[in-house]
N, C-alpha and C positions, 0 to 999 in steps of 0.2 A: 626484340624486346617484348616483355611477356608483361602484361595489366591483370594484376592481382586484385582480386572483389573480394571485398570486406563482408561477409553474410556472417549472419548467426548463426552457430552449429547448430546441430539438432540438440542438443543436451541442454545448450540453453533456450530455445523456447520449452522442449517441455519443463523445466524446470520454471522458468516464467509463466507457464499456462498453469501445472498447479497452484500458483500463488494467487492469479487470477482466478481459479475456481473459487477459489475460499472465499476470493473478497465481494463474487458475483453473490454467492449463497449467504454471506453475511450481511451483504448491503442488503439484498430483497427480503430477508427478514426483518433490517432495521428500520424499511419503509413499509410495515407490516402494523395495521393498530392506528386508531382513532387519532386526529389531531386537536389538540388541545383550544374550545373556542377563543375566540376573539374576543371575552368579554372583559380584559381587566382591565385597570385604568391606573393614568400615569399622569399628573398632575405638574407643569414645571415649576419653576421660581418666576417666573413673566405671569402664570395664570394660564398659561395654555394646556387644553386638558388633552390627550390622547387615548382611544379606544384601542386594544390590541391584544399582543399574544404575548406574556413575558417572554423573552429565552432564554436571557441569562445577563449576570453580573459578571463581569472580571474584568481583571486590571482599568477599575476604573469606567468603567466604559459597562451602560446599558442597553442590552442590545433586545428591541422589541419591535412585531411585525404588527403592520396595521391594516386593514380593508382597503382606507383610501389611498395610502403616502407610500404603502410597503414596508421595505426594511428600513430602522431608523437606529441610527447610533448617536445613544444620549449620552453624554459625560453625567457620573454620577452626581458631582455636585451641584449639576443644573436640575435635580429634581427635588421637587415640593412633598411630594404622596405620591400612597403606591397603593392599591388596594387588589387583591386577587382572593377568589374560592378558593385556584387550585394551590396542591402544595410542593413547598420546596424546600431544598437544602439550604442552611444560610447558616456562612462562615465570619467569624470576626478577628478579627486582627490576632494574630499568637496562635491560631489552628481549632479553637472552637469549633465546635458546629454541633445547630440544632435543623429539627426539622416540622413542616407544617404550613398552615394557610399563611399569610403574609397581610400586612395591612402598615399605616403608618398612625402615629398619635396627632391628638388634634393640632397641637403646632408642629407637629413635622419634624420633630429632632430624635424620634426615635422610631425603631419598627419593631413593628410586633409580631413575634413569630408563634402560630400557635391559637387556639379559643382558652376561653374559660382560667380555671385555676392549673393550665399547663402553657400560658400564655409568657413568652418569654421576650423581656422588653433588650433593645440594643442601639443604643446609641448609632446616631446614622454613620456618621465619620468613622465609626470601627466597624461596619458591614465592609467585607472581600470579597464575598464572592456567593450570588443567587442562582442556584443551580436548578431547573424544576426536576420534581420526585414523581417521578410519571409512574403510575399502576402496572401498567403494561413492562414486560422485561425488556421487550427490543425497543419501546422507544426511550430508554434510557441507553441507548446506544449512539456514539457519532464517530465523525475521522475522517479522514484523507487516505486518498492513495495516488501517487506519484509516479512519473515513468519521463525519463530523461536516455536521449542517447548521442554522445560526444564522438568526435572525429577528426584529426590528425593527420592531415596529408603528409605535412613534412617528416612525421614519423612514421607512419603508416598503421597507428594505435588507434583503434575502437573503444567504446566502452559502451554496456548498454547498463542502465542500472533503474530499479524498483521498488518504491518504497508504500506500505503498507502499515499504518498506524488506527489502531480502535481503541475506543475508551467507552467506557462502564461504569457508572454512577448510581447511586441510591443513597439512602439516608445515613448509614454506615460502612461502605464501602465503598473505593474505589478501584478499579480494574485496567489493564492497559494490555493490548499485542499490538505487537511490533514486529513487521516483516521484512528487512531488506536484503536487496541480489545487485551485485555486479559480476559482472563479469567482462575482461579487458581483452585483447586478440590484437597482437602485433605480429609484421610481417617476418619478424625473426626468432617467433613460434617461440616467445617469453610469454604465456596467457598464462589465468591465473583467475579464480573464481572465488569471493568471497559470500558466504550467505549466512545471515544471524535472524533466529525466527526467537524473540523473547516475548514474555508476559511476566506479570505482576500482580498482587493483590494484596491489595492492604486493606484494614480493618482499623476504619478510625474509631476515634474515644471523644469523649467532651473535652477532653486536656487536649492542649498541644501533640501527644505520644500517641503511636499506633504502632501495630505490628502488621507484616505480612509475609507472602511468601514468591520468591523469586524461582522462574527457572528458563532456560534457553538450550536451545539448539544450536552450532554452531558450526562452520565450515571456513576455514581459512589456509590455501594450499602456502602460500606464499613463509606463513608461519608455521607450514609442517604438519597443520591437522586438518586430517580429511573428515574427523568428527571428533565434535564434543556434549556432552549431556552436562547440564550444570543444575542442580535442586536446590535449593537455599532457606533459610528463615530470617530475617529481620528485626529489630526493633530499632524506627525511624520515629523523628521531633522535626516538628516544624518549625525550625532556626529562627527564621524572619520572616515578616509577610506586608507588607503595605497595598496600595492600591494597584501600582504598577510592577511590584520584584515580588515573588517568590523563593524560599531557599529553605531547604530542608535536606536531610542528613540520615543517614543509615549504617545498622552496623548490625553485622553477626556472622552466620556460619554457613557452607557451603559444601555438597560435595560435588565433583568433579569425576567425570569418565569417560578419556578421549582414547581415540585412533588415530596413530601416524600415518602420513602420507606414505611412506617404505614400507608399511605393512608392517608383521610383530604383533604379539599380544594389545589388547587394552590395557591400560592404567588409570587407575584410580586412584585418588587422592581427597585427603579433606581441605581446606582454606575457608579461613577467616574472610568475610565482605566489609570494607567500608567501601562508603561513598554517600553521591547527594545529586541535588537536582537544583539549578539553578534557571530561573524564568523571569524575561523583564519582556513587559509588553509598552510599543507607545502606541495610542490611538489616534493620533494625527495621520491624515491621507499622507502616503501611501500606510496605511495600518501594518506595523514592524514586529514583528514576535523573536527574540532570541528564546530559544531551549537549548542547555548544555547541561547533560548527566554525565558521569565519572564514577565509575567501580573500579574499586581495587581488589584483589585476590591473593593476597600473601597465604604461599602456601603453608599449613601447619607440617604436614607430611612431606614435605618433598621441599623444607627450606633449607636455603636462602632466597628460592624458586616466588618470582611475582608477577604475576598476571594486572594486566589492566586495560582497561576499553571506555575510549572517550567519543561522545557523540556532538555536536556542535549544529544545531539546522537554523539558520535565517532564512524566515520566512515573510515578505511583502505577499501582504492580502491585493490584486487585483479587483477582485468581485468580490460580493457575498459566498461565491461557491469555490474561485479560482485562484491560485494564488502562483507564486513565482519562489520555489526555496531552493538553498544552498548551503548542500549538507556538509560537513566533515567528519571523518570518521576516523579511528586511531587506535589498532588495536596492537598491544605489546607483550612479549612474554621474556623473559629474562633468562630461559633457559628452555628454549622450543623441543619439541621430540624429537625430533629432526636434524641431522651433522647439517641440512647442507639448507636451511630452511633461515629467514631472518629473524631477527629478534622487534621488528618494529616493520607495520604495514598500516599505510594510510593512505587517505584519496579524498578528494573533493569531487563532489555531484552537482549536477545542475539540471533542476525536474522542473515538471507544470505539475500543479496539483487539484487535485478536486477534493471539494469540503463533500462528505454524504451528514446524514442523519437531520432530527429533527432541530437538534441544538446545534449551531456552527463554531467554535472556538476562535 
């Protein structure tokens, strides 16, 4: 009887090690640049006051560092005042956003975004979300990166898989890449390597409405493409937004140009993108984050042809920096390049994750 060892090829670390290069060289820039003093001040509903560092508003939930106590996570409607020099982005219910120093009015029921005659008042219960607007470009950077690997005796199935998420904020725009790899090795030589390397940029407005620009890299043998290039443009509205759900929506044009796993010329094609982004966060221990995006790809050129790719991550925060996620992932083509390739390839992940930058989400 012969005992088969489950190792990583060579192909997949180095394909894991560039991933890591990127995110070593991106993280040590984004921990690059002055940190923001300790001096602002947070005032609750009780009269207790807190000295600390804003870092941010969302879902609900404010989350500021202090000298004595540390990291403290305030629910928004437990706070009185807010008073800060520095400046930040600040969203209101339906996708607004302005930017600037931050303060509260003398009873407290609204904030003030902004000095002088560019000073913009906003009702507290319609604030979403305080972003800070750091000077510096990398410390407007943060994210995770994840590394999970799964094992199967009774089948004799590996998986190793890696995920790779950054985000980019300022006053008018936001940014996101997105890296993930698996790859699966069974003992009856069915392996199969998935890799999707995306970004994004949008260009927000003072309305709800913004545009940006999509584009991805992509590898999926199982569906028949050993490579795809995908360029896109947008115009995306911010659906819904309360303190805890976000939902927002996209739609426009795309071009396309992949290589079959059998080899063959490339093909290119144009397609239509809808899709959207939906986000519910609870802040009760353990702190719960759903995130599910959905693009669709009806091709213009090559219909009845529809591409689609659904992403689903629950994430339980452990720590301030650590957390526990569980990804799903769902990618479909309705008429692959490939005779002999599927039309539907999907898989769950289970990673540890690390929060980097100076803002933690």
């Amino acid at each position: 009887m012969t005992t088969q060892r489950h190792v990583l090829r060579k192909g997949d670390w180095q394909s894991l090690g560039r991933l890591a290069l990127l995110l070593c060289v991106l993280w040590s820039a984004a921990a690059m640049g002055a940190v923001r003093a300790k001096t602002d001040i947070v005032t609750l509903q009780n009269g207790d006051r807190i000295t600390c560092r804003i870092l941010y508003l969302k879902f609900g939930l404010l989350q500021v560092n202090s000298a004595h106590t540390g990291s403290i996570a305030i629910e928004w409607p437990s706070v009185r005042s807010i008073q800060s020099n520095y400046s930040f982005r600040v969203e209101k219910f339906g996708g607004q956003h302005f930017a600037g120093t931050i303060s509260t009015d003398p009873d407290g029921k609204n904030l003030l975004v902004g000095t002088g005659e560019n000073t913009v008042t906003i009702p507290i219960q319609e604030v979403t979300r305080i972003l800070p607007y750091e000077s510096d470009f990398w410390q407007r950077i943060n994210g995770s990166v994840a590394l999970g690997y799964n094992f199967t005796r009774s089948s004799d199935v590996s998986q190793l898989n890696f995920q790779f998420d950054e985000q980019y904020s300022d006053e008018s725009r936001e940014a996101q890449l997105s890296a993930q790899f698996a790859s699966t090795r069974s003992s009856s030589g069915d392996d199969s390597t998935q890799t999707d390397i995306s970004s994004n940029l949008f260009f927000l407005r003072p309305s709800p409405n913004f545009w940006g620009l999509l584009s991805a890299l992509q590898r999926d043998q199982n569906l028949g493409i050993d490579g795809r290039v995908v360029l896109g443009s947008v115009l995306g509205r911010h659906l819904y937004q309360t303190g805890d759900t976000r939902l927002l929506g996209v739609a426009g044009l795309a071009v396309d140009q992949e290589w079959a796993v059998d080899g063959g010329k490339s093909h290119s094609s144009l397609e239509s993108v809808f899709g959207g982004q939906w986000r519910v966060f609870k802040f009760t221990y353990p702190k719960i984050n759903l995130n599910t995006s959905l693009l669709l790809f009806p091709s213009i050129t090559d219909a009845p042809r529809v591409r689609a790719t659904l992403n689903v991550t629950l994430t339980f925060k452990l720590t301030d920096r650590f957390s526990l996620k569980l990804s799903n992932f769902g990618n479909y083509d309705s008429r692959p390049p490939s005779a002999q390739a599927v039309t539907l390839d999907y898989g769950v992940n289970t990673s540890i994750a690390y929060d980097f930058g100076n803002v933690v989400p």
